[in-house]
VOPAPA-628018 format. One record per residue (C-alpha): x, y, z; residue in three letters. Coordinates in steps of 0.02 Angstrom, whole numbers, padded with zeros to 5 digits, always signed. Each point is the difference from the previous one (the first is absolute). Example, Ala and Ser with C-alpha at 12.3 -4.5 7.8 and 13.67 -1.06 7.14 Angstrom:
<pts>
+00615-00225+00390ALA;+00069+00172-00033SER;
</pts>
This chain:
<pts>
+01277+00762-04858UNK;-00157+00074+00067UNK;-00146-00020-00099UNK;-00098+00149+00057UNK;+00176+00106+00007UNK;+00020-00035-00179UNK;-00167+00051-00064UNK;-00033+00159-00087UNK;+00023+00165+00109UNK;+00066+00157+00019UNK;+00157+00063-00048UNK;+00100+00159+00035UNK;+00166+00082-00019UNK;+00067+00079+00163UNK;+00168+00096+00024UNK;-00030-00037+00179UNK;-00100-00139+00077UNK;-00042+00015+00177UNK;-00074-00163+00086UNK;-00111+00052+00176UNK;-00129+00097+00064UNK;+00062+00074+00168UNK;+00076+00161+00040UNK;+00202-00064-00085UNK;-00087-00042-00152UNK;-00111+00165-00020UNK;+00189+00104+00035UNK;+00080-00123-00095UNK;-00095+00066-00177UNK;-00004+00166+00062UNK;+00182+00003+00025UNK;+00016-00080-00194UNK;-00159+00094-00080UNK;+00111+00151+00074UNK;+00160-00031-00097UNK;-00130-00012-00151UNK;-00022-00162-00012UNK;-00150-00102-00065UNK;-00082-00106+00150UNK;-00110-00150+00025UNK;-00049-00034+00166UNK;-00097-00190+00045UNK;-00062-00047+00153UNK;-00095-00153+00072UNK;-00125+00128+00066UNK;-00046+00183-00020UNK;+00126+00102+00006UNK;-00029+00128+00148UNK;-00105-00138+00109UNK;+00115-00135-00018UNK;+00139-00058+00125UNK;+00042+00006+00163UNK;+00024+00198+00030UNK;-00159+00047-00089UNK;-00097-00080+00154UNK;+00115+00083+00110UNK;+00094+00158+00049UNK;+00188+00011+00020UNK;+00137+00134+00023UNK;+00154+00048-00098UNK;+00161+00089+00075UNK;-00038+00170-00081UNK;+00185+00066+00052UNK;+00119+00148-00038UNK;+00190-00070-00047UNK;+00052+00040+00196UNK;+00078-00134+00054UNK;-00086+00053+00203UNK;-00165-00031-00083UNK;+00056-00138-00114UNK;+00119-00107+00110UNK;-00124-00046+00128UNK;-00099-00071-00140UNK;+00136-00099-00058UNK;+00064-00102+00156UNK;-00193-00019+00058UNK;-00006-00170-00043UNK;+00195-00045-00065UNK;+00044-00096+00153UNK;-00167-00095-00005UNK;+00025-00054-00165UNK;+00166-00039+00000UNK;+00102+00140-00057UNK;-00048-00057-00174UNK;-00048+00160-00072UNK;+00089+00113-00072UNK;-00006+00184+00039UNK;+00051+00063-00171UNK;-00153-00081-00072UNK;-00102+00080+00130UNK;+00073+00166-00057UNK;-00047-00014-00168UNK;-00191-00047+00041UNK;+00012+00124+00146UNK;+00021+00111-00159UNK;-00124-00081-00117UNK;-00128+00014+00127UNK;+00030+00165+00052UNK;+00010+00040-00177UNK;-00170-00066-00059UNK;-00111-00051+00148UNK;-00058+00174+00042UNK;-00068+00019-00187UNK;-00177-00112+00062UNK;-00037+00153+00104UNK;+00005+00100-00150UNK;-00079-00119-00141UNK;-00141-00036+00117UNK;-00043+00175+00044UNK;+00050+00030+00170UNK;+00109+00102+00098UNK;+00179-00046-00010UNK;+00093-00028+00165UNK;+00131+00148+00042UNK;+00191-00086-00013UNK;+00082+00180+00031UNK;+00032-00030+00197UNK;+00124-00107-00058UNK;-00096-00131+00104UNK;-00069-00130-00117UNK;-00166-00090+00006UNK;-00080-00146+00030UNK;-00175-00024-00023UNK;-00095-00165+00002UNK;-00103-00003-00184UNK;-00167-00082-00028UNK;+00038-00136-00143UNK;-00176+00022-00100UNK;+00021+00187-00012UNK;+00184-00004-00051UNK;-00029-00135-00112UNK;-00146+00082-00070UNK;+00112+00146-00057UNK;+00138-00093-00085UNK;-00119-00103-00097UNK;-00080+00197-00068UNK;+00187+00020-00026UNK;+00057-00138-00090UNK;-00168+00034-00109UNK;+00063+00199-00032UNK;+00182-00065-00047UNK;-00079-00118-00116UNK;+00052-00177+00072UNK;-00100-00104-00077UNK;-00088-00111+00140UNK;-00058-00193-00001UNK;-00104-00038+00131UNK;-00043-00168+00066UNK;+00146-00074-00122UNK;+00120-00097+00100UNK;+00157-00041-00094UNK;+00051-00170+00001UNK;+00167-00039-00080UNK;+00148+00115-00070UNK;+00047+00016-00176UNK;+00193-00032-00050UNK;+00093+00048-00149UNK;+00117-00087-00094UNK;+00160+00094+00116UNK;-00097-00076+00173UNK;-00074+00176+00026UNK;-00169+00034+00059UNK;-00097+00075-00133UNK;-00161-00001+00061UNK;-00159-00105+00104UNK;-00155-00078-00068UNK;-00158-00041+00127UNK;-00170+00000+00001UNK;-00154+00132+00000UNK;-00113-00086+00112UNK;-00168+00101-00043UNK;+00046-00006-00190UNK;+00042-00165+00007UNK;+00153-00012-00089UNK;+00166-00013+00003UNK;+00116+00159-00021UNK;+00184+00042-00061UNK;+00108+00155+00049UNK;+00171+00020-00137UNK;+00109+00119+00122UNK;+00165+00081+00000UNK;+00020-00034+00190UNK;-00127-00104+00137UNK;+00006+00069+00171UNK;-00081-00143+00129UNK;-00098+00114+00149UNK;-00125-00126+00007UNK;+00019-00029+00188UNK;+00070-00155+00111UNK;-00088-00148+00066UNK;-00108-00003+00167UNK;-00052-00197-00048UNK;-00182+00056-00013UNK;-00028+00017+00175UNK;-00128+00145-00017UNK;+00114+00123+00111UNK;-00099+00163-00075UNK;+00035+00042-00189UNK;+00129-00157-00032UNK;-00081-00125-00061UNK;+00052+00070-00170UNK;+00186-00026+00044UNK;+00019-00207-00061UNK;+00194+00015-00036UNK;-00056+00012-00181UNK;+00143+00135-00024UNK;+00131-00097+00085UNK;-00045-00168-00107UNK;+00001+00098-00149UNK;+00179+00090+00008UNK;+00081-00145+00043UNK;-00061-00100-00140UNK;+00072+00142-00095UNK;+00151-00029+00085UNK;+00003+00133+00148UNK;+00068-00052+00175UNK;-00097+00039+00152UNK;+00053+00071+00188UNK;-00025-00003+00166UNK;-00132-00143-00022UNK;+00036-00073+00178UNK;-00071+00179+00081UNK;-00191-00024-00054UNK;-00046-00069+00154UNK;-00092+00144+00046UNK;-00161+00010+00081UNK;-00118+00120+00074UNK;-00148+00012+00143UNK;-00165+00002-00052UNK;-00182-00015+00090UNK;-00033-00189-00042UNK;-00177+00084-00067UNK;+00114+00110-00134UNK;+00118+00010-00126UNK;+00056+00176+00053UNK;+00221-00024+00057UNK;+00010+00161+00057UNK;+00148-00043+00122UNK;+00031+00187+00048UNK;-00182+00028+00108UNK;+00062-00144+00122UNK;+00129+00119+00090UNK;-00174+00051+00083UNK;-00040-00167+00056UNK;+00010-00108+00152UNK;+00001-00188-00045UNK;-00092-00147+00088UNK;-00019-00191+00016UNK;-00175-00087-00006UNK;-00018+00031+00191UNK;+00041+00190-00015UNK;+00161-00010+00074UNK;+00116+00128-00064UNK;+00158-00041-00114UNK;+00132+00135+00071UNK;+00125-00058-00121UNK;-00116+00040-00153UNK;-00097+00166+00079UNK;+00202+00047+00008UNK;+00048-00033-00171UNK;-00129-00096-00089UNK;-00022+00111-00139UNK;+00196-00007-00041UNK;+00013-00189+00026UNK;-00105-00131-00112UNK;+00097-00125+00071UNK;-00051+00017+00174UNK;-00176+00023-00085UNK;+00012-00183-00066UNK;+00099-00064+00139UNK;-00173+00029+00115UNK;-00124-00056-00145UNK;+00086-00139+00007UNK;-00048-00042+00158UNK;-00170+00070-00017UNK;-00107+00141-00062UNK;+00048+00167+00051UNK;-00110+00170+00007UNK;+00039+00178-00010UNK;-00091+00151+00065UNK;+00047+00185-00063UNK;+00013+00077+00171UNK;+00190+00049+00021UNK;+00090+00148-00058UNK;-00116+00119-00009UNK;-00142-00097-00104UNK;-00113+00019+00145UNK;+00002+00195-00046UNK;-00159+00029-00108UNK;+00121+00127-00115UNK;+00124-00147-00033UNK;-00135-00117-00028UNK;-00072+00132-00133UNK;+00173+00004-00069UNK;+00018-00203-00023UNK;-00168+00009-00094UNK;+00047+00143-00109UNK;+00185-00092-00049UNK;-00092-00191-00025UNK;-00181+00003-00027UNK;+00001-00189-00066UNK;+00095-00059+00164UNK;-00159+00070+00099UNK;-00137-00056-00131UNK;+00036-00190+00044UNK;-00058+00044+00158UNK;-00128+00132-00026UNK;-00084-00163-00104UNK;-00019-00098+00154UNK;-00040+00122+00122UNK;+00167-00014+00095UNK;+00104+00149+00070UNK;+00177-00034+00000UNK;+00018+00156+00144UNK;-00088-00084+00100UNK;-00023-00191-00039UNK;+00131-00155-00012UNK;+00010-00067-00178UNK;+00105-00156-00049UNK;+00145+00007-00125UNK;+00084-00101-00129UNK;+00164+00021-00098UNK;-00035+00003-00192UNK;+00176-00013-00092UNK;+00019+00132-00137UNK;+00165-00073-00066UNK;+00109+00108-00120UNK;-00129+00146+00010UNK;+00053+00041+00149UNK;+00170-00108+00021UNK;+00132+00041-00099UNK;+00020-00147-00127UNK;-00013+00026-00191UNK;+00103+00022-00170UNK;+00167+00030+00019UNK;+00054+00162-00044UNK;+00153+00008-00092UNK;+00046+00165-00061UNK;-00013+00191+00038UNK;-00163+00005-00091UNK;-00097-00129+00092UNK;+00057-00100-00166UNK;+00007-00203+00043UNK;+00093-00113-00073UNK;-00080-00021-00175UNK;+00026+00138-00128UNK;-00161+00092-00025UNK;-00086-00057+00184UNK;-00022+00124+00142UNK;-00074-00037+00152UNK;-00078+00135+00131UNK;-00137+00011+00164UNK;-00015-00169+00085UNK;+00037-00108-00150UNK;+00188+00041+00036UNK;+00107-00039+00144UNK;-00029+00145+00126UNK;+00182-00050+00084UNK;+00101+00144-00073UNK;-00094+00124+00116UNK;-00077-00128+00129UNK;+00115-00126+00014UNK;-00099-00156+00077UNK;-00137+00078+00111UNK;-00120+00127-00069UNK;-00198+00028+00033UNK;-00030+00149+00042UNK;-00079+00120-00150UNK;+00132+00139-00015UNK;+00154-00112-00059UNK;-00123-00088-00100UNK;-00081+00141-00091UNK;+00157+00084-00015UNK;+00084-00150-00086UNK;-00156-00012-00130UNK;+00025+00176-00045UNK;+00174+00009-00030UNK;+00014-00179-00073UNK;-00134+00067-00109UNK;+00078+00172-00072UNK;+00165-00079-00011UNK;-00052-00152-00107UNK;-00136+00096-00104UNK;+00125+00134-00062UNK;+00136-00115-00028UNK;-00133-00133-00108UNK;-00054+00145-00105UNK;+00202+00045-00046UNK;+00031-00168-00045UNK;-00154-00019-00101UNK;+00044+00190-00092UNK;+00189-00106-00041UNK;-00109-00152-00069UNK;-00102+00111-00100UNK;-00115-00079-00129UNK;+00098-00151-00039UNK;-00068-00068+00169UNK;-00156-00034-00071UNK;+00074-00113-00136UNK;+00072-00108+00108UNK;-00048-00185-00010UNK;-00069-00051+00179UNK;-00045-00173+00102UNK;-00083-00025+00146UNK;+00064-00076+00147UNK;-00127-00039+00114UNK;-00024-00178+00068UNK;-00066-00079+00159UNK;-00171+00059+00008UNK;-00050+00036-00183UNK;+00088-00148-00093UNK;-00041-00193+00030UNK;+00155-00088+00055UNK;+00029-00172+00001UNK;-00090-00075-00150UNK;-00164-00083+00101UNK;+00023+00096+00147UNK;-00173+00024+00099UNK;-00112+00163+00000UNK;+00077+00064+00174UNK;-00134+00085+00124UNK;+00060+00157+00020UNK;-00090+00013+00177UNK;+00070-00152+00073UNK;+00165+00077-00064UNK;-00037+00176+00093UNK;-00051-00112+00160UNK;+00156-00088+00005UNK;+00118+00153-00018UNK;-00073+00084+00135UNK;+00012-00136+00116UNK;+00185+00007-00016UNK;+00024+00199+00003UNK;-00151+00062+00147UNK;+00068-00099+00133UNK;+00088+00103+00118UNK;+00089-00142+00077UNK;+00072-00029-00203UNK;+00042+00168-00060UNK;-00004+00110+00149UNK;+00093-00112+00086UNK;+00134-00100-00099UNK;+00115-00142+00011UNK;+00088-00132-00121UNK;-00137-00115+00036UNK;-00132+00102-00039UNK;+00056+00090-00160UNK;+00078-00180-00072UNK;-00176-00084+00029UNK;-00105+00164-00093UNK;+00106-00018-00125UNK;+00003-00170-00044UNK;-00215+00011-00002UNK;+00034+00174-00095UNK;+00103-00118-00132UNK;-00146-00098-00021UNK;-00109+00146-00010UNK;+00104+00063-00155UNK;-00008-00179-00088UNK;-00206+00009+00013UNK;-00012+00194-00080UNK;+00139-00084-00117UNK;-00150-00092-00073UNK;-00158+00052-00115UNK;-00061+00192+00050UNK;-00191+00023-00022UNK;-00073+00120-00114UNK;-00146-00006-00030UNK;-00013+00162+00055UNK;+00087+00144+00014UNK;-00012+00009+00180UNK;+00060-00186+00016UNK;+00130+00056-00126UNK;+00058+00138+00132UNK;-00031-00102+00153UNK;+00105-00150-00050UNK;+00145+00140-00069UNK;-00004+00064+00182UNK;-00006-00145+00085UNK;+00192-00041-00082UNK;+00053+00142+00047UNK;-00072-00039+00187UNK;+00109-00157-00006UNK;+00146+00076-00070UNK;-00009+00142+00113UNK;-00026-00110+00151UNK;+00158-00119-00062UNK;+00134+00153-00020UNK;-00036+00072+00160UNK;+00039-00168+00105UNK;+00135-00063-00116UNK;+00084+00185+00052UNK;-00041-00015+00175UNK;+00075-00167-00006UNK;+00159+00076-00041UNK;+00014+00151+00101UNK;+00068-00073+00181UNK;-00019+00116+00120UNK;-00144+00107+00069UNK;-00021+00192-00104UNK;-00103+00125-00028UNK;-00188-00114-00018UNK;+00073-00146-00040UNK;+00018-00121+00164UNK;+00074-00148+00021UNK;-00034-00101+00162UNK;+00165-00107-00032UNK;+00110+00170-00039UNK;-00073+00144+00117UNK;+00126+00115-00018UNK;+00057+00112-00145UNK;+00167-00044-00090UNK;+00105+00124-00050UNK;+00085-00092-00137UNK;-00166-00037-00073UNK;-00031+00194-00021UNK;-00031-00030-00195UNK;-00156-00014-00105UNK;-00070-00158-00059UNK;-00022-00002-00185UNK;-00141-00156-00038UNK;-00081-00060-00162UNK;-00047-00163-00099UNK;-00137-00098-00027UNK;+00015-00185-00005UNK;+00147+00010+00084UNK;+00028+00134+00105UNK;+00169+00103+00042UNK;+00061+00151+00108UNK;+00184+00094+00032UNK;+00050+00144+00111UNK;-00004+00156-00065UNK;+00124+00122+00089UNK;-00059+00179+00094UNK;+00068+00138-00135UNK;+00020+00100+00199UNK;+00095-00036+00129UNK;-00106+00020+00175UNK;-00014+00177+00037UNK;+00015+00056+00190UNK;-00178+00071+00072UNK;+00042+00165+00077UNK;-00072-00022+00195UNK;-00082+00168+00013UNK;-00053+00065-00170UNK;-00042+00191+00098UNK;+00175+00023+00068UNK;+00094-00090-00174UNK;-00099+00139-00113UNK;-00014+00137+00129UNK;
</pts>
């Protein structure tokens, strides 16, 4: 076992243990610290700076139960990702959110938007303000918070239920263990550390973790996604290039992207392939001085890139890059297997962008609203239905005898086996899964080749973790779940044939209907994967939503 893992640490008893940083998480305990239950929170960061929203804004579908308001929201994006979703899920976190999102307004002191109209509300939310008030909230409800503690392996009990996580306090330096009732993962989904803007904290840790514990994962083949950035910035703020005309190197214009550019990554990487591409905000109004005010006011980091080199994006070309952000903004994750975001081990619930998104987004997501609406009702759902489990449990789950089960990463393998080099390892991966022409862009070929080098990728972290350190302790936990990550998502792209949602196949480029299923995925050594069917049948989208609910 780990060395540094098994050393002397902290220990706590938790009715509910909630795993994540981001906005899921901080609902997540507020949804269980409501019910009255106690609540431990860990993090790899700080809790309320953390993630990939925190450096960010996004919206949530703030909406009345009208189905003329709610409908439109629904089949937005069901034909683009497949008709995968299902609309009674997006009912019930339609509710959830409608429920409990307006409560920021009031915990953080401000006005609270007027739903009497009957007309809903959307409004776009600055991450570091809104997670600057749950984190003062978690602290009023008492959750107890662990910062900079990343948890690295889940606790089982004698039954195979999770009873519990143990990780390690990086500025203590030492290891720590959390007894709990009920574990909720909302500790985000893997971006492959390509610095897109808050996700480098998002390794697949979450996803390695559960399915050592014996959870199945979903919709792993739609995590090819990918977003435009300045090739001088991390910032994907995909929405801002509706306003933009798009170039080649001799400043002649794309038509195809200025068109649709921002609602196509495809055709993005289709022309980067070819060579670079550049992108002026100068369409659409963002040559208006007001609008341009506006952009600033909804995205100051987007603009600060370029404030820091003296470029005007109004006015000046700027070349662009796609950065992938993976599950955090695909749709991939832990398979959710019950009514209460429960998955398929007792005492594991999954929520946010750890979980598969597919039950409301089906195989294409991206934009914020769906997103943020899925992490809040995810959240609420799983954190009151952890904290009645753990109320059944009572005290005797805190007697319970527990194991460990994490592996790859924290455990030598092989007896021998060589120190492996974590970078190297992180190198390697990402030469399989940044390629547009391999993940964007797939075929037989392709995916059968990444994963035989991904195979030997998972043999190497097989072998002696360093640990020396705690950071090379974390690193080299991360980097399995990289590989893992990296291995499900192919081996399920492999097996979906046909073209869906963000998934495309070069050799299948057209959607099957028979294949209108889920693909359930796990393993480790050897890996697996079996359809899943739609709980729906495909529901009809009414042509003109005005006349239909006139």
């Amino acid at each position: 076992m780990s060395k540094r893992l098994d050393a002397p640490g902290l220990e706590l008893n938790a009715e509910v243990l909630v795993i994540g940083g981001g906005p899921a998480a901080a609902w997540a305990a507020l949804a269980a610290a409501g019910q009255g239950a106690q609540v431990v929170v860990v993090d790899k960061g700080y809790v309320g700076t953390s993630g990939a929203y925190a450096a960010s804004t996004s919206g949530a579908k703030i909406l009345p139960p009208l189905a003329v308001l709610r409908d439109p929201v629904k089949f937005e994006r069901y034909a683009l990702g497949g008709q995968l979703a299902q609309h009674r899920w997006w009912d019930r976190l339609l509710d959830e959110t409608f429920e409990h999102a307006p409560k920021v307004w009031a915990w953080g002191g401000y006005d609270t938007p007027n739903y009497s109209d009957g007309k809903g509300y959307y409004r776009g939310l600055q991450g570091s303000e809104t997670m600057r008030i749950l984190r003062a909230q978690l602290l009023k409800s008492g959750v107890k918070i662990l910062d900079h503690s990343p948890a690295l392996e889940l606790l089982l009990d004698d039954s195979g239920a999770v009873a519990g996580a143990r990780g390690f306090q990086r500025q203590e330096d030492r290891p720590w263990t959390v007894k709990a009732a009920s574990t909720i993962l909302a500790s985000g989904g893997v971006a492959w550390l390509s610095k897109a803007l808050g996700c480098n904290t998002n390794t697949g840790d979450a996803l390695l973790q559960a399915v050592e514990a014996g959870a199945e994962l979903s919709g792993m083949e739609f995590s090819a996604h990918y977003s435009p950035a300045p090739i001088h910035s991390s910032v994907t703020k995909s929405a801002f290039y509706r306003y933009a005309t798009y170039t080649d190197k001799d400043g002649q214009e794309l038509l195809n992207l200025s068109k649709n550019g921002h609602r196509s990554t495809s055709a993005i990487a289709k022309e980067l392939l070819k060579g670079p591409v550049y992108c002026q905000l100068n369409i659409n109004g963002a040559e208006k001085p007001d609008t341009q005010r506006m952009l600033r006011l909804m995205q100051p980091n987007f603009f600060a890139a370029f404030d820091k080199i003296g470029l005007n994006p109004f006015e000046e070309r700027w070349r662009i890059t796609l950065l992938l952000e993976g599950t955090v903004r695909g749709t991939g994750g832990i398979r959710i297997a019950d009514d209460d975001c429960g998955t398929t081990v007792e005492g594991l619930y999954a929520a946010g962008d750890a979980a598969s998104r597919e039950l409301n987004c089906g195989g294409f997501t991206g934009g914020a609203g769906p997103n943020m609406t899925w992490a809040i009702g995810s959240a609420n759902i799983s954190g009151r239905a952890a904290a009645k489990r753990a109320k059944a449990l009572g005290a005797g789950a805190f007697q319970r005898k527990v194991r460990a089960v994490g592996g790859v990463g924290l455990v030598a393998g092989r007896e021998g086996a060589p120190t492996f080099d974590s970078a190297a390892v992180v190198k390697a991966v990402q030469d399989e899964v940044f390629p547009y022409d391999k993940n964007i862009f797939r075929s037989e070929g392709t995916l059968v080749d990444s994963l035989g080098k991904l195979a030997q990728l998972w043999e190497t972290v097989k072998g002696t973790p360093a640990q020396g350190t705690a950071q090379e302790l974390i690193r080299s936990r991360e980097v399995a779940g990289l590989v893992a990550a990296a291995r499900w998502s192919y081996f399920a792209g492999l097996e979906r044939k046909e073209t869906r949602g963000m998934h495309k196949r070069l050799d299948y480029p057209k959607l099957d209907p028979s294949q209108r299923h889920y693909l359930a995925v796990g393993g480790l050594d050897k890996l697996w994967t079996r359809p899943v069917p739609v709980a729906e049948e495909v529901v009809a989208e009414p042509v003109d939503f005005k006349k239909v609910y006139a």
